[in-house]
C-alpha atoms as an extended CHARMM CRD file, in Angstrom:
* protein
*
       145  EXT
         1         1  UNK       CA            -29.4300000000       13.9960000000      -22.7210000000  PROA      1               0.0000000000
         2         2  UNK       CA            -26.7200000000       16.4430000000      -22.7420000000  PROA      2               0.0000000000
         3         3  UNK       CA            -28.3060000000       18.2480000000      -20.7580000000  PROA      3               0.0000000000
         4         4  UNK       CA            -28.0440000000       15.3680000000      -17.7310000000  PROA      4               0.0000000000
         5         5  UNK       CA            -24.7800000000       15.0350000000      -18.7670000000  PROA      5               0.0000000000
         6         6  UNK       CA            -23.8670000000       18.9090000000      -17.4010000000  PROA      6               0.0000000000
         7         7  UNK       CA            -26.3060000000       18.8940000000      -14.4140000000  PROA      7               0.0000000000
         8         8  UNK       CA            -24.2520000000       15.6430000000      -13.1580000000  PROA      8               0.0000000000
         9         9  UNK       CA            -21.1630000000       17.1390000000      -13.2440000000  PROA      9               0.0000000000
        10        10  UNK       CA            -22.3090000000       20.8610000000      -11.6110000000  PROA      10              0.0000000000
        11        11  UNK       CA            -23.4440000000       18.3040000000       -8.6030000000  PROA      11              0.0000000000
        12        12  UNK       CA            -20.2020000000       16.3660000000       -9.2480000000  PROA      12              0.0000000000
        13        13  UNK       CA            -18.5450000000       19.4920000000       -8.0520000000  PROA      13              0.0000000000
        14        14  UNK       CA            -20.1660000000       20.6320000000       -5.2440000000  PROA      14              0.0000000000
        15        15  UNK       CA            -19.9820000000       17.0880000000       -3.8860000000  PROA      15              0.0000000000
        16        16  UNK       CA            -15.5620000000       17.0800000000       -4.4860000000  PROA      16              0.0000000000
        17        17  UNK       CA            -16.3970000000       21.0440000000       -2.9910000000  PROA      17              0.0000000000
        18        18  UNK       CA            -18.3460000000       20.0490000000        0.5660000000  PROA      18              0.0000000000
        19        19  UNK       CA            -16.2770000000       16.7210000000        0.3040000000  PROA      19              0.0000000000
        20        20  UNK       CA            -19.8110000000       14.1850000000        0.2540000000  PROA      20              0.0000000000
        21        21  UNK       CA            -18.6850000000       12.1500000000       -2.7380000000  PROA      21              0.0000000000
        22        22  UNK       CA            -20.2650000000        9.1180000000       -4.3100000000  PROA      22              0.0000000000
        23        23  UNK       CA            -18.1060000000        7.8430000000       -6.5930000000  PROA      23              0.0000000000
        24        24  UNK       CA            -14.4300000000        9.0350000000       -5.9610000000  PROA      24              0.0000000000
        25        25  UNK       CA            -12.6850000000        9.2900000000       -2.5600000000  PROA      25              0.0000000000
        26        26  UNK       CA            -12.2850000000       13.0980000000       -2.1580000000  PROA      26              0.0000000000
        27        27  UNK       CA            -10.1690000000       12.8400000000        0.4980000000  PROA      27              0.0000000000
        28        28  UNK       CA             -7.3200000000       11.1280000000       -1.5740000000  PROA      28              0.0000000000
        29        29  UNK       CA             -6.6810000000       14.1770000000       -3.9340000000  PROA      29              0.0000000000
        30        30  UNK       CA             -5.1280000000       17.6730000000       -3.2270000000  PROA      30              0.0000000000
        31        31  UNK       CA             -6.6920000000       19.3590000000       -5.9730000000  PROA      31              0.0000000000
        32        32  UNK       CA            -10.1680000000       19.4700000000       -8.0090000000  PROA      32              0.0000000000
        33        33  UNK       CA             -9.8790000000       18.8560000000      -11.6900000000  PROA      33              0.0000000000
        34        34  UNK       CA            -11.8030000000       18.7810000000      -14.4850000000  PROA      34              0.0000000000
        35        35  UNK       CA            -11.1430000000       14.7510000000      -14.9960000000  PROA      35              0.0000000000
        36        36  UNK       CA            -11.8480000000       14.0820000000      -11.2790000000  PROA      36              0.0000000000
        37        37  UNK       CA            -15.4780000000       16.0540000000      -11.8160000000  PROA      37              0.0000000000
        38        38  UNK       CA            -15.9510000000       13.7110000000      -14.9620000000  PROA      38              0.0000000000
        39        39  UNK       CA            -15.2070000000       10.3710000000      -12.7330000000  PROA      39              0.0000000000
        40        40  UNK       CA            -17.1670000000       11.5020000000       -9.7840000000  PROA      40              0.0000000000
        41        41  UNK       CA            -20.2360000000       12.1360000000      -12.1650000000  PROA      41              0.0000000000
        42        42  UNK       CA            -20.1570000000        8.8730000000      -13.3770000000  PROA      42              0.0000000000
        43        43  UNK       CA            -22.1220000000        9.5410000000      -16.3970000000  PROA      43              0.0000000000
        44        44  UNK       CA            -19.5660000000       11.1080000000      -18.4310000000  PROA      44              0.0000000000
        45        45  UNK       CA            -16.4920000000       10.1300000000      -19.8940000000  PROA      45              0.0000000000
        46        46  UNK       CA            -13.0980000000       11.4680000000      -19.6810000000  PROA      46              0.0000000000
        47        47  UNK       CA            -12.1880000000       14.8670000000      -21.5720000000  PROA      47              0.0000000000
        48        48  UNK       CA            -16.0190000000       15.5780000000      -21.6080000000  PROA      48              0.0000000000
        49        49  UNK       CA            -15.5650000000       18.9360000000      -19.7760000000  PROA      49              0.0000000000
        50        50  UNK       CA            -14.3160000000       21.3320000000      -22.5490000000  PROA      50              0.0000000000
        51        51  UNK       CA            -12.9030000000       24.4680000000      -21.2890000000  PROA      51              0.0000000000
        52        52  UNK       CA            -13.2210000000       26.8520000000      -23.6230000000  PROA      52              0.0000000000
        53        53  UNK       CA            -16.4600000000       26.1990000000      -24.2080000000  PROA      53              0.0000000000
        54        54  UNK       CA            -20.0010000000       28.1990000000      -23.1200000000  PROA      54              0.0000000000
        55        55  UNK       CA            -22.0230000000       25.3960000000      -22.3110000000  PROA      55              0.0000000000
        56        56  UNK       CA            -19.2630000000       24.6770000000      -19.3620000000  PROA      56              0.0000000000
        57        57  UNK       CA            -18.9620000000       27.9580000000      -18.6140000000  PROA      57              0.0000000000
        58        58  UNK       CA            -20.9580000000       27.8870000000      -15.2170000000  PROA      58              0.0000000000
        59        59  UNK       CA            -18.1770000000       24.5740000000      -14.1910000000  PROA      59              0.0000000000
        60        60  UNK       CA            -15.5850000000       26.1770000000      -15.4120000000  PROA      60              0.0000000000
        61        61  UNK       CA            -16.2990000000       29.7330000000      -13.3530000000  PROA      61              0.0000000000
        62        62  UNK       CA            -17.2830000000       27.7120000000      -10.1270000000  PROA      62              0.0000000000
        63        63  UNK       CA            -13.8840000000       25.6060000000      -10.0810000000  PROA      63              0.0000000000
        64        64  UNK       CA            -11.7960000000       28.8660000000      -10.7420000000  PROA      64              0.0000000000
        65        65  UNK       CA            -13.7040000000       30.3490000000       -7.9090000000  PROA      65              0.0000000000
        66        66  UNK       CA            -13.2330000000       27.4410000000       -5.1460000000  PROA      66              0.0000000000
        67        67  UNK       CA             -9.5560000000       27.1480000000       -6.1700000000  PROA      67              0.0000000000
        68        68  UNK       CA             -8.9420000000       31.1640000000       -5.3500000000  PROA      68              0.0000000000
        69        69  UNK       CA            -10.9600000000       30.7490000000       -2.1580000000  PROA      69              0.0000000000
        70        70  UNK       CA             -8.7150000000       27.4810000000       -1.1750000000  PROA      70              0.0000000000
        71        71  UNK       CA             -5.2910000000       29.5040000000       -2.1150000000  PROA      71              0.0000000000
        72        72  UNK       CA             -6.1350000000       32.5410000000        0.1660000000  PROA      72              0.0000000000
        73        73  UNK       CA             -7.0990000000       30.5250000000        3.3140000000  PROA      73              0.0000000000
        74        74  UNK       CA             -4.1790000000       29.6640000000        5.2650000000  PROA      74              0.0000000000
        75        75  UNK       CA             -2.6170000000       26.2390000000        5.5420000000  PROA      75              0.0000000000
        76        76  UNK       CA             -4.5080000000       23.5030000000        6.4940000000  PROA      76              0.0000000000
        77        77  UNK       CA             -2.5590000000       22.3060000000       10.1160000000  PROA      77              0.0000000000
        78        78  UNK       CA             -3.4280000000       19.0540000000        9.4460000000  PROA      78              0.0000000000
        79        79  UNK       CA             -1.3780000000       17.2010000000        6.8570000000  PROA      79              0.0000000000
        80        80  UNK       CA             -1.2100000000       16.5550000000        3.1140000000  PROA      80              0.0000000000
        81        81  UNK       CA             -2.2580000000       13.6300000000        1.3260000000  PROA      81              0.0000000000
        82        82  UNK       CA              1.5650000000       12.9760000000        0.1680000000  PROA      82              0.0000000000
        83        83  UNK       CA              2.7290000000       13.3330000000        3.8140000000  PROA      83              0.0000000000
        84        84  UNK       CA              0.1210000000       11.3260000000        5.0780000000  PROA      84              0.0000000000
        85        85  UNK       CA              1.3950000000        8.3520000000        2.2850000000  PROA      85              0.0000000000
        86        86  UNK       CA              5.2400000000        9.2020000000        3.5960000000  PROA      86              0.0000000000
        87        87  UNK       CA              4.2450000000        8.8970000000        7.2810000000  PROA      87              0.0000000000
        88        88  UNK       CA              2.2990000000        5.5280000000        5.9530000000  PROA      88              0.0000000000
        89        89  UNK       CA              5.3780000000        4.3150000000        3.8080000000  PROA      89              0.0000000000
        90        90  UNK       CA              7.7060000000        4.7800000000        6.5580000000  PROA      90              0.0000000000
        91        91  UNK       CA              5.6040000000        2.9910000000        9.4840000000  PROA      91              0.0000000000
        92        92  UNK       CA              5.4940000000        0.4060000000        6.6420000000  PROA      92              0.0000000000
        93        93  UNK       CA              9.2200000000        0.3490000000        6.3120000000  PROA      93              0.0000000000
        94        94  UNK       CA              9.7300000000        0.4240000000        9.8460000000  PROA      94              0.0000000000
        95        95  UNK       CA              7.6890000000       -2.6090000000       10.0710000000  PROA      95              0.0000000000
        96        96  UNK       CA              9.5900000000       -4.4450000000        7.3000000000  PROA      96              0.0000000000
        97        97  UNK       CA             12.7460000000       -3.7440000000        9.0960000000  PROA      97              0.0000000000
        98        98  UNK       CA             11.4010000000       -5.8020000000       12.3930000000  PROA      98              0.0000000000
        99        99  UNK       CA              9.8110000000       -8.4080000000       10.7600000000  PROA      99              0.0000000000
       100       100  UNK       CA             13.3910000000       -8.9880000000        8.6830000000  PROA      100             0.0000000000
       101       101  UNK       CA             15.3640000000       -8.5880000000       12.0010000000  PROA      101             0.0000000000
       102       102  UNK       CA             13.1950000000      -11.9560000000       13.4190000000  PROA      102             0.0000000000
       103       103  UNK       CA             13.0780000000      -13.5220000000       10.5560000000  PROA      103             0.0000000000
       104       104  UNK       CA             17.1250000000      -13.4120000000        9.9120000000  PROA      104             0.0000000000
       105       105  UNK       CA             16.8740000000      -14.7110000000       13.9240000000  PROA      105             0.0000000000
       106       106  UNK       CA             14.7110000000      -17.5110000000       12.7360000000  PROA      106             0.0000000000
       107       107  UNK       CA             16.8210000000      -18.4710000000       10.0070000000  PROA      107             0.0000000000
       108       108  UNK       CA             20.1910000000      -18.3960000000       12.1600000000  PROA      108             0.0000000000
       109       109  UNK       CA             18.3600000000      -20.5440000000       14.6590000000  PROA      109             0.0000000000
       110       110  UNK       CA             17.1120000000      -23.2270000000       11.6540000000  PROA      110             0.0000000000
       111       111  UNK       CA             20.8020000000      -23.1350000000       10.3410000000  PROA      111             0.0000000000
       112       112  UNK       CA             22.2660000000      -24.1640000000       13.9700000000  PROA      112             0.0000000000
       113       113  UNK       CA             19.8220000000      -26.7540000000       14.2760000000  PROA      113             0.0000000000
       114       114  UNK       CA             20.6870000000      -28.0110000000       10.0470000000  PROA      114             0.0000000000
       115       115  UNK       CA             24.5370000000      -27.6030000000       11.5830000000  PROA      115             0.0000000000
       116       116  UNK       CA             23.4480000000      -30.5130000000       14.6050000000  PROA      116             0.0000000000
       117       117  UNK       CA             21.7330000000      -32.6950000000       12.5780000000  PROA      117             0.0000000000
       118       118  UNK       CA             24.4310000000      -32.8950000000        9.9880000000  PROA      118             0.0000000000
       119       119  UNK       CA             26.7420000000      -33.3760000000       11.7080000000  PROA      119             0.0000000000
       120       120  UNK       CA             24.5100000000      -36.3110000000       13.8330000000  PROA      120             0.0000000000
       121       121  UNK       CA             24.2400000000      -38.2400000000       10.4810000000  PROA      121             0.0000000000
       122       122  UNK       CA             27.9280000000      -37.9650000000        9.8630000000  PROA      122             0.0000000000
       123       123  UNK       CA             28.1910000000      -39.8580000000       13.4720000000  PROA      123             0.0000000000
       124       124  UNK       CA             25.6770000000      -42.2510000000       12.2230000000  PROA      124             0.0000000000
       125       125  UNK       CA             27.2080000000      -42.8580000000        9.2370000000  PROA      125             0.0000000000
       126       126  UNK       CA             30.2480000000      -43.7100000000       10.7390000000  PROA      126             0.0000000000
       127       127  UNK       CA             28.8040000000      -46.1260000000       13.1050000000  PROA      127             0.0000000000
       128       128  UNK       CA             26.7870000000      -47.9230000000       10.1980000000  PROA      128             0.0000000000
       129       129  UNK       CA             30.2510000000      -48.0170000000        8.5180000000  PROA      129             0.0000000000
       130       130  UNK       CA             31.9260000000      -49.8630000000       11.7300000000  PROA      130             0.0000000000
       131       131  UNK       CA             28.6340000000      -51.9820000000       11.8790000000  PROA      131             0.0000000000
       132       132  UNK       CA             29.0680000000      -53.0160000000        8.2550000000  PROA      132             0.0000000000
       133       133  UNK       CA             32.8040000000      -53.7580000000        8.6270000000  PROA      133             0.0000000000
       134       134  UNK       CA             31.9750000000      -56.2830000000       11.6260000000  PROA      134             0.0000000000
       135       135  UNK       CA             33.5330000000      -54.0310000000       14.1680000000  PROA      135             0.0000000000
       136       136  UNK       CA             31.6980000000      -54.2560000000       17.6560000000  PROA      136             0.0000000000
       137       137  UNK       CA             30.6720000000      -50.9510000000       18.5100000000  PROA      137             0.0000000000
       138       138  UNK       CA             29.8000000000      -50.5320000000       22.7690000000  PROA      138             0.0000000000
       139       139  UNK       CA             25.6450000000      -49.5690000000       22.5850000000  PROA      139             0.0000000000
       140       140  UNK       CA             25.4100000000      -46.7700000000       24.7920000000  PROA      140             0.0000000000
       141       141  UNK       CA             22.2630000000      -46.1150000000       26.8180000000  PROA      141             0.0000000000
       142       142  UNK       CA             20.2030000000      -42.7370000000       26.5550000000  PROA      142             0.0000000000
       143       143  UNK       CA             20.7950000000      -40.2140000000       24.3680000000  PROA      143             0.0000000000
       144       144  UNK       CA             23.9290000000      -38.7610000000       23.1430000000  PROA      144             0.0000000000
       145       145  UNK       CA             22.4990000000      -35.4140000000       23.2980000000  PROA      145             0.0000000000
């Protein structure tokens, strides 16, 4: 069984290595570790991959060896995972800023209307005051507004 164990994490690698994966999103970590190997095999659980010993020996060699390869190629031109998030986090903000600009126009707009039909009732009141007392009050036709 331990043997299955090791095969699916030697595939495990060259899956996070060509970038097909099955069980993790490759494309949403920088760097290949030994506890992103374990999660994209599936089959094993975390801290199964022991460095220092023989039996990993083979994973161990082939993860040293991709990591050299990816230091001496140049820069990628395209863009890190943690710029892609900032670019992400500041459309998002940029977003959050409109939407608060029409909602504050919303609410400034409700509190005008609030301001009318307060101050409406306060006429009302006053006329169901005079009503009450007996005063005659002239009916006016149409709407005062």
């Amino acid at each position: 069984m331990a043997d299955g164990k090791l095969k699916a994490c030697e595939e495990a690698l060259e899956r996070l290595i060509v970038g097909e994966t099955v069980n993790v999103d490759a494309n949403s970590y920088d760097e290949i570790t030994f506890g992103l190997i374990e999660r994209e095999a599936g089959t094993v659980s975390k801290g199964y991959i022991k460095q220092d010993r023989d039996k990993f020996k083979a994973i161990v060699d082939r993860l040293k060896d991709h990591k050299a390869t990816v230091a001496s190629q140049p820069a990628k031109k395209g863009k890190s995972v943690l710029q892609k998030q900032n670019e992400k986090l500041q459309q998002q903000k940029e977003k959050d800023a409109e939407l608060i600009k029409e909602l504050t126009y919303k609410l400034h707009i409700m509190m005008a209307d609030n301001l009318k039909l307060v101050e409406r009732g306060r006429e009302l009141e006053k006329e169901n005051l005079a009503l009450k007392s007996g005063k005659i009050i002239p009916v006016q036709m149409g709407s005062r507004h």
